[in-house]
C-alpha positions as CSV (number, residue, x, y, z in Angstrom):
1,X,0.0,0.0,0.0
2,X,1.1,3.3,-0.4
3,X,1.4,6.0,2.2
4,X,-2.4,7.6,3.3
5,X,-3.2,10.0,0.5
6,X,-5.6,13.3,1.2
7,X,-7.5,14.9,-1.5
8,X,-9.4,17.5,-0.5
9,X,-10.9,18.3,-3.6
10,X,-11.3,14.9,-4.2
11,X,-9.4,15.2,-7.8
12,X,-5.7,14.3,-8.5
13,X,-2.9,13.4,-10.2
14,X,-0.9,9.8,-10.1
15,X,2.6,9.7,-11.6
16,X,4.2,6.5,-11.5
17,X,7.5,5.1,-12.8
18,X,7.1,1.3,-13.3
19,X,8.0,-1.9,-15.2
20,X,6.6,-5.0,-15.9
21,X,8.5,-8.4,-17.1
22,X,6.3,-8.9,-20.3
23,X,5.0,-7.4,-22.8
24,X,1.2,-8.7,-22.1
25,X,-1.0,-8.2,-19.6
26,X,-1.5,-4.5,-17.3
27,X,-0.4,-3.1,-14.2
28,X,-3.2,-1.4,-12.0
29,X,-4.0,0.7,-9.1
30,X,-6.6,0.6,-7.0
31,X,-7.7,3.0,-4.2
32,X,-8.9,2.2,-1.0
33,X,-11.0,4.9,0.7
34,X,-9.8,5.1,4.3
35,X,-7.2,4.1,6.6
36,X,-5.4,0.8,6.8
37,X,-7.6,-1.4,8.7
38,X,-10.6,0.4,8.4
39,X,-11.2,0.8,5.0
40,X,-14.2,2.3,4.0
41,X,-15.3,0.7,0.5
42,X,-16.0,0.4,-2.4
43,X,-12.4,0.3,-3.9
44,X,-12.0,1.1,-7.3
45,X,-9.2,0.9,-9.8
46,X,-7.2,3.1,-12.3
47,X,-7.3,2.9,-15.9
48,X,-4.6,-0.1,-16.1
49,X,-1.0,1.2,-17.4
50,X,0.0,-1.0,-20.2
51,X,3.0,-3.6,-19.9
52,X,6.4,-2.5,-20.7
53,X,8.3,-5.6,-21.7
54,X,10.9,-4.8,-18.8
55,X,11.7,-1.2,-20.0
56,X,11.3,2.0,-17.4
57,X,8.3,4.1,-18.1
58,X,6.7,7.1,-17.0
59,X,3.0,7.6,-16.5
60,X,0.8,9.9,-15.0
61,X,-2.8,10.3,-15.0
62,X,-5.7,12.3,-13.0
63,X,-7.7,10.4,-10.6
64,X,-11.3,11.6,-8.9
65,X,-11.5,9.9,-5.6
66,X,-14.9,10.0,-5.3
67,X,-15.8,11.4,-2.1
68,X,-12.6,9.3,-0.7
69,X,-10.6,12.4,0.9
70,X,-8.2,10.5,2.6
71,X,-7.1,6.4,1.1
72,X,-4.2,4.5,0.1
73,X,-3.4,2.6,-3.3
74,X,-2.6,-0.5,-3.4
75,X,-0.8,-2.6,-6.6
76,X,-2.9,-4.7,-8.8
77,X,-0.5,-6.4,-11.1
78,X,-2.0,-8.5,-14.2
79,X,-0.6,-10.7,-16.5
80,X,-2.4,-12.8,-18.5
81,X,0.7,-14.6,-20.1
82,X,2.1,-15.8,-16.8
83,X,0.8,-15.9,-13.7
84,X,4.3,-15.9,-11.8
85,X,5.4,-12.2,-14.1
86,X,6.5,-9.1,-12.0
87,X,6.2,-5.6,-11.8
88,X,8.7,-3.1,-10.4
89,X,7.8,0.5,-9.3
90,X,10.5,2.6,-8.4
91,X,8.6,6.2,-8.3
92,X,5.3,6.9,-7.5
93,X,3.6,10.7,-6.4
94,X,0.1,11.6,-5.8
95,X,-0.7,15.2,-5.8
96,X,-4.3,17.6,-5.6
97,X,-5.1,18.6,-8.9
C-alpha cells in the first residue's frame, strides 16, 4: 500500500514510474477509501498502465477519488501470459489537482 493519501478536492494526479517483465497483460492501481484497517469501501481501480516488456516508463494520469478524501493505493498487477510475471515501481507521487 502506499502511504495515506488526502485529496481534498477529491481530484488528483498519479505519476508513476514502473516496469513490468512482459509485454502482455497491465499493471493497475486501486484505491482504498480510508485508513489501513478500516477501509471504508467500495475500492476502485485506475485505468490499467499497459506492460512494458521490462523497459522503465513514465506515466501519470488524473484520478477523482470519489468522495474518498483520505485512502491509500494498493498494486494490482496482471498478466495474462504468466501468472508468476513481475512488476517493479521505483517512483510513485500523488498530488491535488
Amino acid at each position: 500500500f502506499s502511504p495515506p493519501v488526502t485529496a481534498p478536492g477529491g481530484l488528483c494526479r498519479v505519476r508513476v514510474e514502473y516496469r513490468t517483465d512482459g509485454a502482455e497483460g497491465e499493471l493497475g492501481f486501486r484505491f482504498r477509501p480510508g485508513r489501513k484497517g478500516d477501509w471504508q469501501p467500495p475500492s476502485f481501480d485506475l485505468p490499467p498502465l499497459p506492460a512494458t516488456g521490462g523497459a522503465w516508463v513514465v506515466k501519470e494520469l488524473e484520478f477523482d477519488t470519489r468522495g474518498g478524501v483520505t485512502g491509500a493505493f494498493e498494486v494490482v498487477h496482471k498478466n495474462a501470459a504468466d501468472a508468476a510475471g513481475w512488476a517493479g515501481v521505483r517512483g510513485f507521487a500523488v498530488w491535488e489537482a
